[in-house]
N, C-alpha and C positions, 0 to 999 in steps of 0.2 A: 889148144883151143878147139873148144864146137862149138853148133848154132845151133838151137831148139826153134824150127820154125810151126808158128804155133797161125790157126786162123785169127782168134783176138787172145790177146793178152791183156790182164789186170795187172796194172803196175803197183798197186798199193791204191790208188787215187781217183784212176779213171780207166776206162775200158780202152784198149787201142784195137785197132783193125789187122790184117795178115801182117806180121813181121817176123825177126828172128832175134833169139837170147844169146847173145854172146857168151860164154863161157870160159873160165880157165882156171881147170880144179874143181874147187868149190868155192868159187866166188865169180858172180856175176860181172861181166866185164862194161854191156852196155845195150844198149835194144837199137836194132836199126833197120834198116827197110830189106828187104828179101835180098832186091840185087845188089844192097852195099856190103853182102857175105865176104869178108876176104876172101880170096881165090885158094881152093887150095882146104878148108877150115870142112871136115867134115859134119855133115847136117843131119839130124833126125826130124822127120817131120812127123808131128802127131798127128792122129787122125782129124778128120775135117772139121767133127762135130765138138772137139776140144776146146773148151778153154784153161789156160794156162792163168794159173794166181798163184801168188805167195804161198809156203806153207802157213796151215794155218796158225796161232799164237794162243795159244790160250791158259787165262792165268788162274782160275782157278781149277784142278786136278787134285782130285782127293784120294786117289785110286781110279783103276786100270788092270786088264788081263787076268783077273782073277784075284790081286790082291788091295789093302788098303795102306797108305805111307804110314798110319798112325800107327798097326799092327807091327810093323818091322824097321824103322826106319831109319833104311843101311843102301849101298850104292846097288847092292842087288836088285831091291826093292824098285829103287828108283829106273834102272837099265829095264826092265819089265815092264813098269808104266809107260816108260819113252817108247819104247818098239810098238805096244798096243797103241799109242795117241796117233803115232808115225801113220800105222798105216791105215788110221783113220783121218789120215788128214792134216794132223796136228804134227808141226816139227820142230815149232819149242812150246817149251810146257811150262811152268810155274807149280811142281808137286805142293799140294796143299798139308797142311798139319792140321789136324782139327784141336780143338783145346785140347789141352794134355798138362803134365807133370812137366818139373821143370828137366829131371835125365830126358825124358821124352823129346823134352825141346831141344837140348841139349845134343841129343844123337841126330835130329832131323837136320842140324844145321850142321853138325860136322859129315853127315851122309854125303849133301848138297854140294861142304866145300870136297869133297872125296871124287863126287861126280866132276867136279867145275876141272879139279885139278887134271883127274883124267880125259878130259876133254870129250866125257860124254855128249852123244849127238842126242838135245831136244833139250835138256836142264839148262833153261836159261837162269832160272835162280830157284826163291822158296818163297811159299806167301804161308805165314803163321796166321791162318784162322781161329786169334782168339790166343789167350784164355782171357784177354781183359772184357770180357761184352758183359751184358746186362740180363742180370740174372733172368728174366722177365722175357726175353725174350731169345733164349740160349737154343731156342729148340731141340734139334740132338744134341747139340754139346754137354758133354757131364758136366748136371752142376755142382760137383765135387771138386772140379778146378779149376770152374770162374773164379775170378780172383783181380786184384788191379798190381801194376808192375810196382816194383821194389827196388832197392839200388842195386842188388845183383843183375836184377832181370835189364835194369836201363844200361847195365855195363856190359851185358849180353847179347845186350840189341842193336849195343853202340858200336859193337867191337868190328875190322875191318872184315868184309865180307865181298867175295869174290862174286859177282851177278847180282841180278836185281832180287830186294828181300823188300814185298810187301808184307805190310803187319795187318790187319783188319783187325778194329778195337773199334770199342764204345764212347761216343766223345762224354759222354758225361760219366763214364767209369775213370779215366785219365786225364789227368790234368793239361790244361793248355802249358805249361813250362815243357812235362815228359813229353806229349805231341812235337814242341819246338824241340828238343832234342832228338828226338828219334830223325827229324824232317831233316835237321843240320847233318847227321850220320848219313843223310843219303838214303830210308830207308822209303819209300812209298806207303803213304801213309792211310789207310781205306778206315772210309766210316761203315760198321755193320754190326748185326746183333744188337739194335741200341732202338731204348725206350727216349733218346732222347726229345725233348724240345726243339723250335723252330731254333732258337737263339741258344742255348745250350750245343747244338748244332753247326752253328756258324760260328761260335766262338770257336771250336774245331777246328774249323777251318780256316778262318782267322790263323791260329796256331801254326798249322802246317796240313792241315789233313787234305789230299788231295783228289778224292774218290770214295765213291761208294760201292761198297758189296752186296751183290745179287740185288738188285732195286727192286722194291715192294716187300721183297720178303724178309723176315723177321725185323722188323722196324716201325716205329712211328710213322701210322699214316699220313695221309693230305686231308686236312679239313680247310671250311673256308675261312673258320677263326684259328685253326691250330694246323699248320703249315707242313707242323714234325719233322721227321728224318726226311722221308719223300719230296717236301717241301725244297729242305735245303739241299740235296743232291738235283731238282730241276735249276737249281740257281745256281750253282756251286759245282768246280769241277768236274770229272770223268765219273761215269759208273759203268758196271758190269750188270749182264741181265741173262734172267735164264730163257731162252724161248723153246722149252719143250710141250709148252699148252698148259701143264700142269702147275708150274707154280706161276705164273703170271697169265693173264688174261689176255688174249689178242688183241683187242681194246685197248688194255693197259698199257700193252707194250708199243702198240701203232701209238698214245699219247705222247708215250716218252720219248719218240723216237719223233715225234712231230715238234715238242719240247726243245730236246737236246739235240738231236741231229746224227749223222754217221761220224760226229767229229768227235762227239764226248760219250756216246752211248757204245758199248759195246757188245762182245755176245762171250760168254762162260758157258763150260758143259756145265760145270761143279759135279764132273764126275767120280761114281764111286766103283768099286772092285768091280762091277758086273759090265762099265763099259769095254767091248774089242773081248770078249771073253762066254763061256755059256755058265759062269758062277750066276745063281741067283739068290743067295744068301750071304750073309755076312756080320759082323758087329762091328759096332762104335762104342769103344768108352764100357763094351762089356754087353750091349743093350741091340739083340738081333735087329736085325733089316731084312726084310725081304722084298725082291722084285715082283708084284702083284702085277700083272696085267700093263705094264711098263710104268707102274711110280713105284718106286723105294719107299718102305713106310715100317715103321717100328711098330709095334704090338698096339699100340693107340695112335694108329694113321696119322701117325704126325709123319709129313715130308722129311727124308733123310737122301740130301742131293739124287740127283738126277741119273737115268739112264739115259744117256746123251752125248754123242758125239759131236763136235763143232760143223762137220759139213752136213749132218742134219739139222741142228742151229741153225747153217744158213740157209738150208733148202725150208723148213719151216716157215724163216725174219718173210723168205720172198715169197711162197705159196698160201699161206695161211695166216700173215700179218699184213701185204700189201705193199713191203719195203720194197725197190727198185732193186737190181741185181749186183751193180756196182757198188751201193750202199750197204747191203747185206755182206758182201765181201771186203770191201773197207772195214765193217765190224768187225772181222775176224779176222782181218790181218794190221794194217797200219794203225787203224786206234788202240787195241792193246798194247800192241809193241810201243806206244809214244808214251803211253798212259805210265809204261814201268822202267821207258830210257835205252829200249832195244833198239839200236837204230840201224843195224846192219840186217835185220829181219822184220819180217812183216810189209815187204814193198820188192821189186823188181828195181835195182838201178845198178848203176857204177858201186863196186866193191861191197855190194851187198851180196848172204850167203844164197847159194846157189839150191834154195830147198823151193820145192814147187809142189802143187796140186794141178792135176788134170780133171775138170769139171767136164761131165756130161750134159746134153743137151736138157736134161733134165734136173741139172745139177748137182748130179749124184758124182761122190768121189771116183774115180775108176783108174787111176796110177798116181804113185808120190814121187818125188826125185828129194834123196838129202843130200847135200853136198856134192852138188853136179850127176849123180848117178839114181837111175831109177830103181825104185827098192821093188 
């Protein structure tokens, strides 16, 4: 056993004051006051100006360290993304698949169980971005393999899978029956890419759909007569949002956040190959990205995810959104993790794992621990 005594720690929920992390291994034993250290339990103390939070969580990761999951997607691929999120911050990941063919889908999910089985550190599952979204609103996704699911694909989706597997689909591309199937399989089911209706929408959800993907963007806006997708994710379960300035407005996101709360709203890089790496080009689907002046953008400026790491996510949500600091870091630890059934990550408690961030006074990342050990 050791103690990490820290000046405040974020346990997932709330800020606490000087204490110390019990330890043994990799997994967190319990938090208790400096002098109820057992006698005897060696201590590290971090500097003053530290705070100690959860590794960060984040589910959607499209690429990292120079590569993208879509281009190769095999356990190498994946072990590459985890080290570059790791030491940004992030110590479980969700590797994204952007629309693709169905081998494509097919390698990505046995990649994932390949990592699961090797007991890869950060792969807590896979979120399939698509191929069911709405042609209309696909933006990079090639619209060569939009498409809606098939009985293969529903027996591919269904089929038993080691970690959490969110889907992100279009509710009016999918039927509320395949919705209720996938949701009975266990899979987390994200409304995105979608021209949907307000009610078109909710029937969704209705079904099983539990969340939405990246909020605001590529979706059905808010009107005062037409509600849309936006509409129905402020009424209707968890969402994920990007806060790098670029694709959502500070405004926009201080509403939703006023809306929803640190309980339903969370924070995504939707990073691609150039986050943790000096890559600044790349392709999707065949169709260049370049990193301009820090947005991703394809030959006609369309957004093509973010350069963005989660704990500049958080230092943004708190310096240039106005969210409170606890609340900012709740985003990017325990709401994600609840959102996909991670319950052993995303929070400091009894027998949860032992992955941490060291926040600066300025709440700049500056050391990670992944199972008990600082990387």
């Amino acid at each position: 056993m050791k103690a990490l005594v820290a000046s405040r720690v974020f346990d997932g929920t709330k800020m606490l004051g000087c204490c110390a992390v019990l330890l043994r291994q990799d997994r967190v034993v319990r938090i208790v006051d400096v002098d109820a250290i057992p006698q005897g339990v060696p201590v590290v103390h971090l500097a003053a100006d530290r705070v100690l939070v959860p590794g960060f969580v984040d589910l959607q990761v499209n690429g990292g360290g120079g590569v993208m999951f879509n281009d190769h997607p095999h356990p190498d691929t994946l072990l590459v993304m985890a080290e570059a999120h790791a030491r940004m911050g992030s110590t479980s990941i969700l590797p994204t698949l952007i629309s693709s063919d169905r081998p494509t889908r097919r390698a990505a999910i046995a990649a994932v169980r390949a990592a699961r089985q090797a007991n890869m550190p950060g792969i807590a599952g896979l979120h399939l971005e698509g191929p069911y979204l709405a042609p209309t609103r696909r933006g990079i996704h090639p619209a060569s393999v939009i498409t809606t699911p098939d009985a293969e694909d529903m027996a591919e989706l269904t089929a038993v899978f080691d970690g959490a597997m969110l889907i992100t689909l279009a509710p009016e591309m999918v039927s509320p029956t395949d919705i209720a199937a996938l949701a009975a399989a266990g899979r987390f089911v994200f409304a995105g890419h979608s021209d949907a209706s307000f009610e078109e929408a909710c029937r969704g959800f209705e079904a099983g759909i539990v969340g939405t993907t990246h909020l605001f963007n590529a979706m059905s806006q808010f009107g005062s007569r037409t509600p849309g997708m936006v509409g129905a994710a402020f009424s209707r379960g968890v969402a994920g949002i990007i806060v790098d300035l670029l694709h959502v407005h500070p405004a926009s996101v201080a509403a939703a956040y006023r809306c929803m709360g640190a309980e339903r709203l969370f924070l995504v890089s939707d990073a691609m190959a150039t986050a943790g790496s000096d890559c600044e080009d790349f392709t999707v689907g065949g169709n260049p990205i370049r990193l301009i002046e820090g947005r991703l953008v394809d030959a006609g400026g369309t957004l093509a995810g973010a350069h963005l790491s989660m704990g500049e996510a958080v230092r943004r949500a708190v310096a240039d959104v106005g969210i409170s600091l606890d609340d900012a870091l709740r985003m990017a630890t325990r709401t994600p993790a609840d959102a996909v059934g991670l319950g052993d990550v995303g929070r400091i408690g009894p027998d949860t794992r032992a992955d941490f961030v060291e926040l600066d006074s300025g709440h700049a990342v500056r050391d990670v621990w992944r199972g008990g050990e600082r990387s």
